[in-house]
C-alpha positions as CSV (number, residue, x, y, z in Angstrom):
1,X,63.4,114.1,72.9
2,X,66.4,111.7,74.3
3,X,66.3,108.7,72.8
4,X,66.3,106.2,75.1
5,X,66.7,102.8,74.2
6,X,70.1,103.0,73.1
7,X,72.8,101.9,76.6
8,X,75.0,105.0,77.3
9,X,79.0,104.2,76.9
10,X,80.3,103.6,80.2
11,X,83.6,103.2,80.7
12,X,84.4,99.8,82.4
13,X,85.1,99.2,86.1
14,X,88.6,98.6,86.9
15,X,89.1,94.7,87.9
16,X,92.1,92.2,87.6
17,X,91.6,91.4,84.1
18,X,92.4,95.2,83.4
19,X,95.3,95.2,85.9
20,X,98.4,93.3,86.1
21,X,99.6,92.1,89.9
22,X,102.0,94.7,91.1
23,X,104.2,93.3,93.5
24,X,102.7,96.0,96.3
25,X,99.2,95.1,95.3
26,X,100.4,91.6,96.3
27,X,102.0,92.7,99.2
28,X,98.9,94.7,100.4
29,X,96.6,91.5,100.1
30,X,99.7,89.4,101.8
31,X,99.7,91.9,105.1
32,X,95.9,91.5,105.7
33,X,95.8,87.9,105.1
34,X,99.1,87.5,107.4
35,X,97.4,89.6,110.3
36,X,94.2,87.5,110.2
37,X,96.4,84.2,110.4
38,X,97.8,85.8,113.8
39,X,94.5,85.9,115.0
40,X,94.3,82.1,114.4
41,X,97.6,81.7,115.7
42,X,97.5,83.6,118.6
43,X,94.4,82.0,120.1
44,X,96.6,78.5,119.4
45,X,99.0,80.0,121.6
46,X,96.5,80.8,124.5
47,X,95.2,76.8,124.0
48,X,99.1,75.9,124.1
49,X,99.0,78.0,127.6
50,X,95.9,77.1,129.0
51,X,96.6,73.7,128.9
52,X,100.0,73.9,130.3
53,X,98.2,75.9,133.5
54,X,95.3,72.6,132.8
55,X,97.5,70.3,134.3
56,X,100.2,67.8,133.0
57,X,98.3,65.3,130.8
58,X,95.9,68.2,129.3
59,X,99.4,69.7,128.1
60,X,101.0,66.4,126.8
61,X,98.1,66.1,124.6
62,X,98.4,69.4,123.8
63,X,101.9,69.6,123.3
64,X,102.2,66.2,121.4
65,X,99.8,68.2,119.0
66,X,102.0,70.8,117.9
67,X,104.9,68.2,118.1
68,X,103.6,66.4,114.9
69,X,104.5,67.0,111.7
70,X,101.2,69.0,111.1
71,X,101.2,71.1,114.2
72,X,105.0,72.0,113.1
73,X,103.9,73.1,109.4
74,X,101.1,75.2,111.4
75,X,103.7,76.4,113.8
76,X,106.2,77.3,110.8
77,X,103.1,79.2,109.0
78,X,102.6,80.9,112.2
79,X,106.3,81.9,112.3
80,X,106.3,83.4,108.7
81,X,103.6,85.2,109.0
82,X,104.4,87.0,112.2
83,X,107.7,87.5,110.9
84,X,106.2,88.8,107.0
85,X,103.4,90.9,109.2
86,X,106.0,92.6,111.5
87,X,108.6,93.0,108.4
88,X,105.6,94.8,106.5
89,X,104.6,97.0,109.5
90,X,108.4,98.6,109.4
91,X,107.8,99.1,105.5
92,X,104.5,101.0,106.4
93,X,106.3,102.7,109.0
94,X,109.0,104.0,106.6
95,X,106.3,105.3,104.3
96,X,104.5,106.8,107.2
97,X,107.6,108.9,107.6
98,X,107.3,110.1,104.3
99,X,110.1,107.8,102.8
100,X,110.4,105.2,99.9
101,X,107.7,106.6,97.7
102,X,109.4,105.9,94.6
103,X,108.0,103.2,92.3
104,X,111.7,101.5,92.3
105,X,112.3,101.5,96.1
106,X,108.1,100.3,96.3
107,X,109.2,97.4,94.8
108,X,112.7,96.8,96.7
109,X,111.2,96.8,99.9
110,X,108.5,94.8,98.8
111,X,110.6,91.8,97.7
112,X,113.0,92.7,100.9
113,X,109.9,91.8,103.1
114,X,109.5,88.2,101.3
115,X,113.4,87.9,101.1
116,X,113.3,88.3,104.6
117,X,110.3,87.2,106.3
118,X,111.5,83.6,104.2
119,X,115.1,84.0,105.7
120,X,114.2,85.2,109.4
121,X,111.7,82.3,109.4
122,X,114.4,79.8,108.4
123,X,117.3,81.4,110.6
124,X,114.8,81.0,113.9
125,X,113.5,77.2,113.0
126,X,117.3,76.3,112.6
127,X,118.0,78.2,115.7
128,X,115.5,76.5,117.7
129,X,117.0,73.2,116.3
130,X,120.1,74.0,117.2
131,X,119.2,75.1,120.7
132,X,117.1,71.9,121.3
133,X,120.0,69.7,120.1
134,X,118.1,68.0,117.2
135,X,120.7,68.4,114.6
């Protein structure tokens, strides 16, 4: 008969004190967190545009809002994030085509979506600046 008060061996779960962050496993958690700020984002927008179609003092209110210093870090947030989301939707699409499978060019475009979310980001805030006359 099976003795059975001794605990079979079993070999551990894996879990993140086993693995080490890979800069895809990052990149993976980054995209879903990213696409539920949009959500956030976007439904800041539609206040933003309902209260422009609210009438005049509704959207000063509104408007002086996003004007502050903490509506702009928001709106800067919102900007990277649709920026980093879209970025990361072309490097799914490239691997949906079948390219970039290799461990090295995993990790290239990886650090090429946070190289360039962080730069596109920059390039339209300073743009907008620019536009607006604020330098």
């Amino acid at each position: 008969m099976a003795d059975t008060t001794q605990a079979p061996e079993r070999p551990l779960s894996p879990h993140l004190q086993i693995y080490r962050p890979l800069i895809n496993m990052v990149m993976s958690i980054l995209h879903r967190l990213t696409g539920a700020a949009l959500y956030l984002g976007t439904l800041l927008l539609a206040w933003w545009l309902i209260a422009a179609a609210s009438g005049p003092d509704y959207f000063a209110f509104v408007n002086g809002l996003f004007a502050s210093w903490f509506g702009r870090l928001v709106l800067f947030g919102y900007t990277w994030a649709l920026i980093h989301h879209m970025l990361g939707g072309i490097r799914h699409l490239i691997w949906d085509a079948g390219h970039g499978f290799e461990i090295g060019t995993v990790d290239r475009l990886c650090w090429a979506t946070i190289a360039g979310s962080v730069t596109l980001t920059l390039i339209v805030w300073l743009a907008g600046y620019a536009i607006r006359g604020a330098f």
